[in-house]
KOLFIFI-696650 format. One record per residue: residue in one letter; x, z, y of N, C-alpha, C in turn. Coordinates in pm, whole numbers. Each point is the difference from the previous one (the first is absolute). Layout:
REM residues N
[rec 'A'; [X; Z; Y]; [X; Z; Y]; [X; Z; Y]] ...
***
This chain:
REM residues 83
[rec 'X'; [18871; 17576; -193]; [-40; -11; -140]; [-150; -21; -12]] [rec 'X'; [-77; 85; 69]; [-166; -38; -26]; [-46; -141; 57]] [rec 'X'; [62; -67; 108]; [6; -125; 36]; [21; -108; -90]] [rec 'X'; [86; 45; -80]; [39; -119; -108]; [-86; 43; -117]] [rec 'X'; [-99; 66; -31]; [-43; 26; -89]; [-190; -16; 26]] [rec 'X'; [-8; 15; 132]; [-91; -51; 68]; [-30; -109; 16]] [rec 'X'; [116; -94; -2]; [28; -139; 10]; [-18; -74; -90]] [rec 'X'; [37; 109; -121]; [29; -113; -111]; [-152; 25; -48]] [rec 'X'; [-56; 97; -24]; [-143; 16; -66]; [-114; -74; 68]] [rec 'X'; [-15; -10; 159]; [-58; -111; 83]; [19; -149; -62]] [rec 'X'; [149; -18; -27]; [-1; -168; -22]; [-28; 12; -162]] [rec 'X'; [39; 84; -91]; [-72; -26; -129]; [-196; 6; 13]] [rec 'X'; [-77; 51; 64]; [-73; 9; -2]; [-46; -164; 79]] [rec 'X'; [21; -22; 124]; [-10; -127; 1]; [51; -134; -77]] [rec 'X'; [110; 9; -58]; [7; -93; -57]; [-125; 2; -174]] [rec 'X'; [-39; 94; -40]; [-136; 48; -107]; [-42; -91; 86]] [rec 'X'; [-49; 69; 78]; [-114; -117; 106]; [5; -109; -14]] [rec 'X'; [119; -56; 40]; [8; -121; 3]; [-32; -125; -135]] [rec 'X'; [67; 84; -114]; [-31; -27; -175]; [-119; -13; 37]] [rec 'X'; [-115; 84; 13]; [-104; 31; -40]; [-115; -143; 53]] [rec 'X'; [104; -14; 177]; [-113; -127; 22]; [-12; -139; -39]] [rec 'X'; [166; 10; -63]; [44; -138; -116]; [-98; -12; -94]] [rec 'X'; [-27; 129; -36]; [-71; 10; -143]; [-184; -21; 25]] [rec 'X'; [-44; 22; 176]; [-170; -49; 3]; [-35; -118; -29]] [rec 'X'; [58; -105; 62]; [-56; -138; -112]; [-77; 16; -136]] [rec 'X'; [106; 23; -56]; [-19; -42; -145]; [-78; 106; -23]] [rec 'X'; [-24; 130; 30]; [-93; 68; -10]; [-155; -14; 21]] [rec 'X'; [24; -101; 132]; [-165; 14; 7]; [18; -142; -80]] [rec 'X'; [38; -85; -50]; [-11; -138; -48]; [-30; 71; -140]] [rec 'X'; [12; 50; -37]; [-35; 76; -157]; [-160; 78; 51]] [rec 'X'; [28; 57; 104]; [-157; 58; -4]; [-131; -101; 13]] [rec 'X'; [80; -88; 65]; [-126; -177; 21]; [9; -31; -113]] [rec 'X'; [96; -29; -78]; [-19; -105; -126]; [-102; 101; -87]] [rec 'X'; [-25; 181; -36]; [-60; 77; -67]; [-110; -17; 55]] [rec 'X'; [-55; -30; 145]; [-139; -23; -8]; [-89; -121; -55]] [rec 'X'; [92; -97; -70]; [-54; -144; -16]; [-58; 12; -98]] [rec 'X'; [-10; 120; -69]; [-26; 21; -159]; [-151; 30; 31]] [rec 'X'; [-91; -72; -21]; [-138; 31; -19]; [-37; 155; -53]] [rec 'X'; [52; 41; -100]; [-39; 88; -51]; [14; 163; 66]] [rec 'X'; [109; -38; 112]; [35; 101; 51]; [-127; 66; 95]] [rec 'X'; [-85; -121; 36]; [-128; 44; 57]; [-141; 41; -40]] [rec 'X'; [23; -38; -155]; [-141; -39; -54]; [-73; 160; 6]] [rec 'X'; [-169; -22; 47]; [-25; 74; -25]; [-85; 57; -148]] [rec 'X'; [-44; 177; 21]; [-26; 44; -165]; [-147; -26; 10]] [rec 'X'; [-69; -64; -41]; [-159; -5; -17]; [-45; -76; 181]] [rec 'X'; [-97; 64; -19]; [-67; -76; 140]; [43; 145; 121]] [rec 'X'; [96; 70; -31]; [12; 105; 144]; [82; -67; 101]] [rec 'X'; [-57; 49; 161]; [64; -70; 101]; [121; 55; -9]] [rec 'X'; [92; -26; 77]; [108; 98; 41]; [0; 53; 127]] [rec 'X'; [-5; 114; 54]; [-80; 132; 45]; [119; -87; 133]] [rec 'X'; [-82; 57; 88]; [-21; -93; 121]; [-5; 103; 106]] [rec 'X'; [142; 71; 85]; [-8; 103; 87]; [52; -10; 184]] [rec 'X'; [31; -120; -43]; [72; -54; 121]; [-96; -84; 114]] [rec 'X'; [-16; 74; 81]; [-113; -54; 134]; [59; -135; 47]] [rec 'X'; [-120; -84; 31]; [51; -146; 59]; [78; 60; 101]] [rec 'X'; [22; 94; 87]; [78; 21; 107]; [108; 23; -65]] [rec 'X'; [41; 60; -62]; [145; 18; -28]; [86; -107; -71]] [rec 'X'; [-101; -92; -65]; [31; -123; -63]; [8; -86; 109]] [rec 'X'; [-31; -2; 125]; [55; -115; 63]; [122; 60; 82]] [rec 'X'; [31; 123; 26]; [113; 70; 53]; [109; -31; -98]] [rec 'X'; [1; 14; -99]; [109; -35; -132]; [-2; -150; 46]] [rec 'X'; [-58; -94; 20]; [23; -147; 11]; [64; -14; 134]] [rec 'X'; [-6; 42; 79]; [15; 3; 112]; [145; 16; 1]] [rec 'X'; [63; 100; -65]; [97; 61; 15]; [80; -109; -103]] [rec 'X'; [-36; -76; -76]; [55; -63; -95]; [35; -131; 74]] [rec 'X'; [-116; -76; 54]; [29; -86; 60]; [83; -35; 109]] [rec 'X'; [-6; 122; 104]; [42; 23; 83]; [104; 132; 40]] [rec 'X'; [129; -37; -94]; [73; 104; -36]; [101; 54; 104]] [rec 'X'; [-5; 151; 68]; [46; 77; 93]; [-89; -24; 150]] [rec 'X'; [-139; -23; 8]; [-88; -50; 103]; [-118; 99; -51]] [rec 'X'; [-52; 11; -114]; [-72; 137; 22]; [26; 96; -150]] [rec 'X'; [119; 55; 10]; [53; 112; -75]; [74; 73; 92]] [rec 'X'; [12; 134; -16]; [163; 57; 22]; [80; 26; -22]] [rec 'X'; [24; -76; -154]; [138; -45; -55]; [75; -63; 79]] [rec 'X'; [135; 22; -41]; [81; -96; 48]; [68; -110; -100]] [rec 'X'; [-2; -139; 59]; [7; -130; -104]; [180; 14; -57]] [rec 'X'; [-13; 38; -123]; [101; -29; -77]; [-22; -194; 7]] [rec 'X'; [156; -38; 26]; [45; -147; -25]; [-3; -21; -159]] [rec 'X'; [63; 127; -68]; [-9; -91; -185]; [-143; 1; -38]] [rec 'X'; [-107; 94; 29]; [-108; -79; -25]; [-106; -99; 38]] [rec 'X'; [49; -48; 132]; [-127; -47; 96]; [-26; -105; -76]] [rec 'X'; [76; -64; -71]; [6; -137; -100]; [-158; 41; -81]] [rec 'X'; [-33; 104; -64]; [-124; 39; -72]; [-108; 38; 99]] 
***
């Protein structure tokens, strides 16, 4: 009995999963089309926008972007490598 109930809550939970990676597309395709909006950036008066991130860690983030599962220790999900 806990086998089949073990079983069944494993494959409902993966198959969620599975919905969920149907559903990243169009998710991030809505989050690209919301940045096209000028306004979403504009800034208020002449203030910079506060600036905390060291050139080192900004080229580690690129790094990892460009060159995805080569210097992270994530492991490469297939539904997103497309982004």
């Amino acid at each position: 009995m806990d086998d089949f109930i073990i079983n069944s809550v494993c494959r409902t939970e993966r198959d969620n999963a599975s919905e969920y990676r149907k559903e990243l597309p169009k998710v991030i395709d809505t989050i690209l089309a919301s940045m096209q909006d000028e306004r979403c950036f504009a800034h208020i008066n002449d203030e910079p926008i506060h600036f905390s991130t060291t050139v080192k860690e900004m080229i580690d983030k690129f790094r990892e972007i460009l060159f995805p599962g080569y210097f992270s220790s994530e492991k490469i999900d297939g539904a997103n490598l497309v982004y």
